[in-house]
C-alpha positions in Angstrom: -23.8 9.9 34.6 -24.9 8.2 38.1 -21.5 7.1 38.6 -20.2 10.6 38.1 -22.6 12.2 41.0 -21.2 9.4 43.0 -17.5 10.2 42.5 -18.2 13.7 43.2 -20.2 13.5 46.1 -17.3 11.1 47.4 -15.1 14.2 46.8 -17.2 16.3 48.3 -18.0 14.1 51.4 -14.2 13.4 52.0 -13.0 17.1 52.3 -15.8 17.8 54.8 -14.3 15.2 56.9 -11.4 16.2 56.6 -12.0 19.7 58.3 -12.3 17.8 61.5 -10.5 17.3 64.4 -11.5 14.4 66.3 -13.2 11.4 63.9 -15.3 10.0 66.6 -17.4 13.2 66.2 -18.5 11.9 62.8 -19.9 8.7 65.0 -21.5 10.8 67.8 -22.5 13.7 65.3 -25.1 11.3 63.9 -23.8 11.5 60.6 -25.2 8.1 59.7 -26.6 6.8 62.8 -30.2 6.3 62.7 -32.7 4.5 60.8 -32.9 5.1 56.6 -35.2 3.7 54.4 -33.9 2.7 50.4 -35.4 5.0 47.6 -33.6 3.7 44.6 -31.5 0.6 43.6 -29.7 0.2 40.8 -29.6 -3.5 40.8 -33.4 -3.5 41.2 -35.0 -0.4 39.8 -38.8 -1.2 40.9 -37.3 -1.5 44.6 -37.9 2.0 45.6 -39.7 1.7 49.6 -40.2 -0.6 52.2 -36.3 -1.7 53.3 -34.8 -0.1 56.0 -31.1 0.1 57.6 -30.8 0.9 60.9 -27.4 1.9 62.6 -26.9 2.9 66.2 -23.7 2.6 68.6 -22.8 0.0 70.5 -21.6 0.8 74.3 -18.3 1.3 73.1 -18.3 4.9 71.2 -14.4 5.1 71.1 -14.0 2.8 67.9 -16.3 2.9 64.5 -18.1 -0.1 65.4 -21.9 -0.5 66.2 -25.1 -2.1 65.3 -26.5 -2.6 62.1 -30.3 -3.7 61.7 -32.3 -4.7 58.3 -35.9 -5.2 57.3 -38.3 -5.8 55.1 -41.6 -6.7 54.1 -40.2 -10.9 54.6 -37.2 -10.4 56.7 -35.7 -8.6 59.5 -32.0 -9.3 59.8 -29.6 -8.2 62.8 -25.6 -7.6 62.5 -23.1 -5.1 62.6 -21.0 -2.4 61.0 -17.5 -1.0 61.3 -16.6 2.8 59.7 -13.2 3.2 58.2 -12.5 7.1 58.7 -9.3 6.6 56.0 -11.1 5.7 52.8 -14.9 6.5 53.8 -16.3 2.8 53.7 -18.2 0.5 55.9 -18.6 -2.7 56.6 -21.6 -4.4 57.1 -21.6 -7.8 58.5 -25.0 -9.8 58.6 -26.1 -13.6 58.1 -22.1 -14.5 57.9 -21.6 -12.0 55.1 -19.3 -8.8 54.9 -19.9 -6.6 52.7 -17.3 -3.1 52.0 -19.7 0.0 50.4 -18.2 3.3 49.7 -20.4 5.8 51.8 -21.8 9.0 51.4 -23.7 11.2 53.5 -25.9 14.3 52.7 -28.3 15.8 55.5 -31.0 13.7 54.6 -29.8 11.2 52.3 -26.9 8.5 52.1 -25.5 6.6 49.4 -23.8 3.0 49.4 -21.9 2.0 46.4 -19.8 -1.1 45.1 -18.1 -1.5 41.9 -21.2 -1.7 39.9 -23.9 -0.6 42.3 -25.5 2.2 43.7 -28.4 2.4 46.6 -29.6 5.6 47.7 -31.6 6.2 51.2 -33.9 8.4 52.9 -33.2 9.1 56.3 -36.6 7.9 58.6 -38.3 11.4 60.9 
């Protein structure tokens, strides 16, 4: 049933982008930029606080490339991300590791998934 609210907020998130005109407004409209904190984990159900994502641009806003910061209770990790406006994924690079999530974005809350995972975050006030 998770898996189905996933596919349909995908749905859902793609025809909103759709509707606009110039994809570097979904950069600048601080769609995603900003700092989240995870709520749920479905690798790791008893992880539901205290990880945080942070994304912000780097000092060139033409492309969908920018900053990516992690942290934890026992780590605090630096890297970056790209935005692919075709297919609505990202790619986060850290500690010599990519990793491709779908994405999607709700006012105040944005989901990455793989094949077989889901995380769900809150966005930090």
């Amino acid at each position: 049933m998770r898996f189905v609210r996933v596919i349909v907020a995908s749905i859902i998130f793609c025809f909103s982008l759709s509707c606009t005109s110039d994809e570097t407004d979904f950069l600048l409209g601080h769609q995603f930029l900003g700092e989240w904190e995870i709520i749920a984990d479905s690798n790791d159900p008893t992880l539901t606080c205290c990880e945080f994502l942070k994304f912000t641009l780097d000092e060139n806003t033409d492309d969908f490339i920018g900053h990516l910061s992690s942290h934890g209770p026992d780590y605090m990790d630096e890297g970056t991300f790209e935005y692919f406006t075709d297919d609505q994924k990202i790619l986060l690079y850290q500690n010599d590791e990519y990793e491709f999530y779908g994405m999607v974005i709700t006012s105040d809350r944005m989901i990455l998934f793989q094949d077989d995972m889901v995380q769900t975050y809150k966005r930090v006030e």
